[in-house]
C-alpha positions as CSV (number, residue, x, y, z in Angstrom):
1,X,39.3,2.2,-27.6
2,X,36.5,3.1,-29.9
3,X,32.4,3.5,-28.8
4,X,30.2,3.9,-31.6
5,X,27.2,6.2,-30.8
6,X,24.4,6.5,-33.1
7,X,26.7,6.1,-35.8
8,X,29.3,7.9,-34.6
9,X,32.8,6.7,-33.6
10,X,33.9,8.0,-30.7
11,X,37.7,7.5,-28.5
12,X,39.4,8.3,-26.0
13,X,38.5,9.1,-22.4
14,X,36.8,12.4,-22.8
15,X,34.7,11.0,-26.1
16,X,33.5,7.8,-24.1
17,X,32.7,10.2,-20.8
18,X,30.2,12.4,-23.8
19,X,29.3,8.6,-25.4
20,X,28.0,7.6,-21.4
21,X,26.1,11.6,-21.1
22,X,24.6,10.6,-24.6
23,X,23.5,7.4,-23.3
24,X,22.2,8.4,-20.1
25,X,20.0,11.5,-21.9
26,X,18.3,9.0,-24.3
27,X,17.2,6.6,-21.2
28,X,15.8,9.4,-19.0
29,X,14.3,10.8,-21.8
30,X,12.6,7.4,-22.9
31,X,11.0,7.1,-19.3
32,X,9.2,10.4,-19.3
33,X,5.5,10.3,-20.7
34,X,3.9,13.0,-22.2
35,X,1.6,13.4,-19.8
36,X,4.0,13.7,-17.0
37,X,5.3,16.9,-18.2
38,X,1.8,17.9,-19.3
39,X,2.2,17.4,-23.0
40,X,-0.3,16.2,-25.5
41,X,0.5,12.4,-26.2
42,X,-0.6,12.3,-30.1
43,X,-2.1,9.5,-32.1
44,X,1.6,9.0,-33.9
45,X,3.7,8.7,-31.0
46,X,6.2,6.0,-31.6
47,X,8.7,7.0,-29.6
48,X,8.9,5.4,-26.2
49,X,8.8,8.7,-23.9
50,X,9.5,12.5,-25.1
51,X,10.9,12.8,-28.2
52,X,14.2,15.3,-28.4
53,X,12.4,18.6,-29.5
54,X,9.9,18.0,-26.1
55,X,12.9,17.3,-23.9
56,X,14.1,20.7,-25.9
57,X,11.1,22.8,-25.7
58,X,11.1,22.1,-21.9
59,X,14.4,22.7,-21.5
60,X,14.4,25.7,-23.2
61,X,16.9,25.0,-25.6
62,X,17.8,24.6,-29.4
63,X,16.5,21.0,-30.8
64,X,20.1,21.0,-32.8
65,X,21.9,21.7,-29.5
66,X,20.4,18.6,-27.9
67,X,20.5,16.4,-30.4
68,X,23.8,17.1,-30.7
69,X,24.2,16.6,-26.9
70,X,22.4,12.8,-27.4
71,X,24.9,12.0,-30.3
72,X,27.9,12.6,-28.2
73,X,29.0,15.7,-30.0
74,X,31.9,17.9,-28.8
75,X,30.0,20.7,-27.7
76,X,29.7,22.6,-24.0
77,X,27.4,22.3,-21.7
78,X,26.8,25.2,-19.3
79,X,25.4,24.5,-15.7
80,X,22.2,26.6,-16.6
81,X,21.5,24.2,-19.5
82,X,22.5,21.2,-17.0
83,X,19.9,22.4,-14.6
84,X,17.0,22.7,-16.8
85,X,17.7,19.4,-18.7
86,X,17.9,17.6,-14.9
87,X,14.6,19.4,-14.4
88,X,13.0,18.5,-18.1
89,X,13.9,14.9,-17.2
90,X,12.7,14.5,-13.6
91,X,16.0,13.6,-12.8
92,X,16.4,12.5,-8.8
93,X,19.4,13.6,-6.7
94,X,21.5,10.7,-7.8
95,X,20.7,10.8,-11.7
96,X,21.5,14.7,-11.3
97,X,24.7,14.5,-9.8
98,X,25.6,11.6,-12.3
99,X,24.2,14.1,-15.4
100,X,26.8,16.6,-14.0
101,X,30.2,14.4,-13.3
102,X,29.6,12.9,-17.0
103,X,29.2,16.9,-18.3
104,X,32.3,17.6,-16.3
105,X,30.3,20.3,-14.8
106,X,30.0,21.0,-11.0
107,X,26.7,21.1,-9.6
108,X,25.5,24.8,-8.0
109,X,22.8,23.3,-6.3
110,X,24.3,19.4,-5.0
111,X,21.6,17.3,-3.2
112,X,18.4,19.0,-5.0
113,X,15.6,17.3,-6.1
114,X,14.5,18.1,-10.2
115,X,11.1,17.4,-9.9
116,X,10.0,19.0,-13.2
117,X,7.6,21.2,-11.1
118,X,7.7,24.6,-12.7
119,X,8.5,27.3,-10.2
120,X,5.0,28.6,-10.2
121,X,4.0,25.6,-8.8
122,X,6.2,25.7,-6.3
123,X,5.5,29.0,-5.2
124,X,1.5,27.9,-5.2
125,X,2.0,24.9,-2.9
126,X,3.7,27.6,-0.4
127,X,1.0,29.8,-0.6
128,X,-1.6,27.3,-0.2
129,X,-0.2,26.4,3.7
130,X,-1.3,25.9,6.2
131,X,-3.3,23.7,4.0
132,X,-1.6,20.3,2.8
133,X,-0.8,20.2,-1.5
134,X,1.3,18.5,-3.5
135,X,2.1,17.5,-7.4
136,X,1.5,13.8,-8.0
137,X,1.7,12.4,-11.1
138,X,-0.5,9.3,-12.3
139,X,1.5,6.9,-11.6
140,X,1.4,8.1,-7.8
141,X,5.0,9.7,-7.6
142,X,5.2,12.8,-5.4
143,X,7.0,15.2,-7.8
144,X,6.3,18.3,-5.1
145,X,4.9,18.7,-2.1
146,X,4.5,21.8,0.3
147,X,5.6,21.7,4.5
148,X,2.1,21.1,5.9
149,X,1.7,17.4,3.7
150,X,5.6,17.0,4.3
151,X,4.0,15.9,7.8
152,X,0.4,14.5,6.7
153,X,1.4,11.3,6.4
154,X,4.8,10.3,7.7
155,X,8.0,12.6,7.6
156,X,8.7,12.6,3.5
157,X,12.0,14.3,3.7
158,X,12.9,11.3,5.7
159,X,12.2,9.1,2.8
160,X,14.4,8.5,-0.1
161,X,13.2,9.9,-3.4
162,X,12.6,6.5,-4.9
163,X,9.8,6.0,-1.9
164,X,7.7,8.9,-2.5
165,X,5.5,7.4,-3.8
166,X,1.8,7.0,-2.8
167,X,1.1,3.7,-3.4
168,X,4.4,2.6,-2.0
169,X,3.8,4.2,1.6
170,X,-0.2,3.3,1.4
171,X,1.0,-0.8,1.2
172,X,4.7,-1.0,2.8
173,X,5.1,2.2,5.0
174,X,4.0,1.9,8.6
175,X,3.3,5.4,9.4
176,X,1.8,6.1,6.3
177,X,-1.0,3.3,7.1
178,X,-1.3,4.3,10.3
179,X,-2.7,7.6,9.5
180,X,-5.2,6.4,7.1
181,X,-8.7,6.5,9.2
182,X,-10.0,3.9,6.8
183,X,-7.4,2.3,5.3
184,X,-8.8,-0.8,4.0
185,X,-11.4,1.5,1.9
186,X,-8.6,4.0,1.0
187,X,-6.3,1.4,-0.1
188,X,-8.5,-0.6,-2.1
189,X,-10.0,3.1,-3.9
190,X,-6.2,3.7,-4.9
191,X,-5.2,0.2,-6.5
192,X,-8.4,0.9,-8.3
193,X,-6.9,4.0,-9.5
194,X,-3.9,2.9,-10.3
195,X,-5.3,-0.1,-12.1
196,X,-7.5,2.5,-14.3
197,X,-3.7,5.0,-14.9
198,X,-1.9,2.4,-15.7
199,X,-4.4,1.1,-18.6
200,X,-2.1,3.8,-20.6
201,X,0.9,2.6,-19.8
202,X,1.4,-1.1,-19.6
203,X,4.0,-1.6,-21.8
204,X,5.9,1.6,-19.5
205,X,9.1,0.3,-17.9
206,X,8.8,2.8,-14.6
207,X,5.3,1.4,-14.6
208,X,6.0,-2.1,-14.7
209,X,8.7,-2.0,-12.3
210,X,5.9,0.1,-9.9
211,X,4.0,-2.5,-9.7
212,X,6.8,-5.3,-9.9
213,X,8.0,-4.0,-6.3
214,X,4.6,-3.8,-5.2
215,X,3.7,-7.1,-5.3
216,X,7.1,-8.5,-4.7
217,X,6.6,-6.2,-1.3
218,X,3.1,-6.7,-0.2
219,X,0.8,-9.3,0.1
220,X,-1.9,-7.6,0.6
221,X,-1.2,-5.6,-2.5
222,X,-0.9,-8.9,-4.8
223,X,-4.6,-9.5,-3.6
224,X,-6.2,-6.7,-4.0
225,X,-4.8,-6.6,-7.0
226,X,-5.7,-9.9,-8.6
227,X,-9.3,-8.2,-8.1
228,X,-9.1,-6.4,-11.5
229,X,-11.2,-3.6,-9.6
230,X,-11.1,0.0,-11.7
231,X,-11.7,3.2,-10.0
232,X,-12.3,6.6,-11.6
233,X,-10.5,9.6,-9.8
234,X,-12.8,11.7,-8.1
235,X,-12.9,14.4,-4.2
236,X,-14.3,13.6,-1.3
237,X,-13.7,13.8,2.3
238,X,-10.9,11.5,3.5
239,X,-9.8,11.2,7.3
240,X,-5.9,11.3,8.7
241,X,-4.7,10.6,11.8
242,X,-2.0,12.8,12.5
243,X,0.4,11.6,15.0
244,X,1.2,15.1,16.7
245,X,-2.7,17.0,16.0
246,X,-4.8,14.1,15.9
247,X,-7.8,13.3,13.3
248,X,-8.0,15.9,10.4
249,X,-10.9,15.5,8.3
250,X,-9.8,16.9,4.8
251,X,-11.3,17.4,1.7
252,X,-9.1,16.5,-0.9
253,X,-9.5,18.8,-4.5
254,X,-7.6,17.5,-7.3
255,X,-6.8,20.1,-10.4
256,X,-5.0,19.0,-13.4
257,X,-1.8,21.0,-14.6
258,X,-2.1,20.4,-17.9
259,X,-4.0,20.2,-21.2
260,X,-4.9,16.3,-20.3
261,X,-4.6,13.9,-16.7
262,X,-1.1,13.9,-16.0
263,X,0.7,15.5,-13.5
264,X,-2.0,17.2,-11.1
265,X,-2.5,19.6,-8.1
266,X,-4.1,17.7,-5.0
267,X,-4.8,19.7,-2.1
268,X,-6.2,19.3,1.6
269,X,-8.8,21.7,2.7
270,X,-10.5,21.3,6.6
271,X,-14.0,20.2,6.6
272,X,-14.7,21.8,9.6
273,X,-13.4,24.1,12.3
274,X,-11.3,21.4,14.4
275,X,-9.7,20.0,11.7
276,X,-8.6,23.7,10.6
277,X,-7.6,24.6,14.4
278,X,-5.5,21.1,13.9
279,X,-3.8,22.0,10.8
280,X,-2.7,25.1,11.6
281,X,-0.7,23.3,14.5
282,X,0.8,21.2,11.9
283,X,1.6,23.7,10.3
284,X,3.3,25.7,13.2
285,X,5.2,22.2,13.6
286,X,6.4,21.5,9.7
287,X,7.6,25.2,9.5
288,X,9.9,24.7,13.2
289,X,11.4,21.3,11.9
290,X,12.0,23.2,8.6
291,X,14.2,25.4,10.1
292,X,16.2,22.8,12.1
């Protein structure tokens, strides 16, 4: 049996195992904007997603090496360099385990999220607790998120990857809606928002298929939406009613983590003493269930 891979032949079972790693690199890599990873898109982009020597830059690796890698060559791949491709790509804990079976490679750390969240990010979300932060990206995914907003909302570790995302839990999650104070405003403000991100990115598969599930899931959704309303991002004071502390009234500051509006820090600070009393009990409670 023969696969032909960019113009390569390839056989046998180890050559068609490289041929599927080959395939799988070029669609994750065609799914990642720019902007998600906090690159510059360009005026000449014609390549749907990163191009190699992005996916390379961010990896940390030789443009050669992966484009060797993406034409099925017969080359090793170490676990360090698995890692940091997983993380490059956003990859979620099923698309890394499958990027490690297909490099014959066993995964050091099985079951964990690649996010694409640099480590100084991650050590920033900690060190903003008790106060609620996370990384979302435009299209509304939660990429990281520290303990205190783990329990804002609704239990997020509870959730499958594929569901943390905010407009997702703000139209089909029952906890979620039940914490929003004025949900009917907040909602409306983010399919505004969304509507004004996504003007970027209509022709986007992970965008389109966003929205597909939305209004396939929610009516409520599909009408708001056929209101063509367009929102501009912006910070105010927003309302949460947490089901162990009670109402938290926040004020939500979001900072961008790159050069343009992609991926961006969003954090919760208490607008006034009882809200800050509150979240330190939330706090005290996301840091007891995290060491169950």
């Amino acid at each position: 049996m023969t696969i032909t891979v960019q113009g390569a032949t390839v056989g046998g079972g180890a050559d068609i195992r490289r041929a599927e790693l080959a395939a799988f690199l070029r669609s994750r890599r065609e799914r990642i904007t720019p902007e998600q990873v906090g690159l510059p898109r360009g005026r000449r982009r014609r390549t749907p997603g990163l191009r190699r020597e992005e996916v390379a830059q961010l990896s940390a690796v030789g443009v050669t090496w992966y484009t060797w890698l993406e034409q099925a060559r017969d080359i090793h791949v170490s676990v360090q360099v698995l890692d940091a491709i997983a993380r490059a790509l956003q990859l979620d804990r099923s698309e890394r385990a499958h990027l490690f079976v297909l490099a014959g490679e066993v995964d050091p750390n099985p079951g964990s999220e690649c996010s694409g969240v640099p480590q100084s990010l991650q050590v920033m979300l900690e060190q903003l607790e008790p106060f609620p932060a996370c990384v979302q990206n435009a299209r509304f995914d939660l990429l990281a998120y520290n303990r205190s907003y783990r329990l804002l909302m609704c239990d997020l570790d509870a959730l499958p990857p594929e569901d943390r995302n905010c407009m997702w839990l703000a139209f089909t999650n029952d906890d979620w809606r039940a914490s929003l104070v004025e949900r009917d405003e907040t909602i409306r403000v983010m399919a505004g928002k969304f509507r004004a991100a996504m003007a970027e990115h209509v022709a986007e598969p992970a965008w389109k298929a966003l929205l597909r599930r939305l209004e396939e899931a929610s009516p409520e959704f599909r009408e708001i939406w056929a209101r063509h309303e367009v929102v501009r991002p912006s910070d105010r004071i927003k309302i949460f009613r947490q089901s162990s502390v009670g109402v938290l009234r926040l004020t939500s500051t979001s900072l961008w983590t790159g050069p343009n509006q992609g991926p961006k820090l969003l954090t919760y600070t208490p607008a006034d003493a009882e809200s800050r009393e509150r979240l330190d009990r939330l706090h005290a409670l996301a840091l007891e269930l995290a060491e169950v």
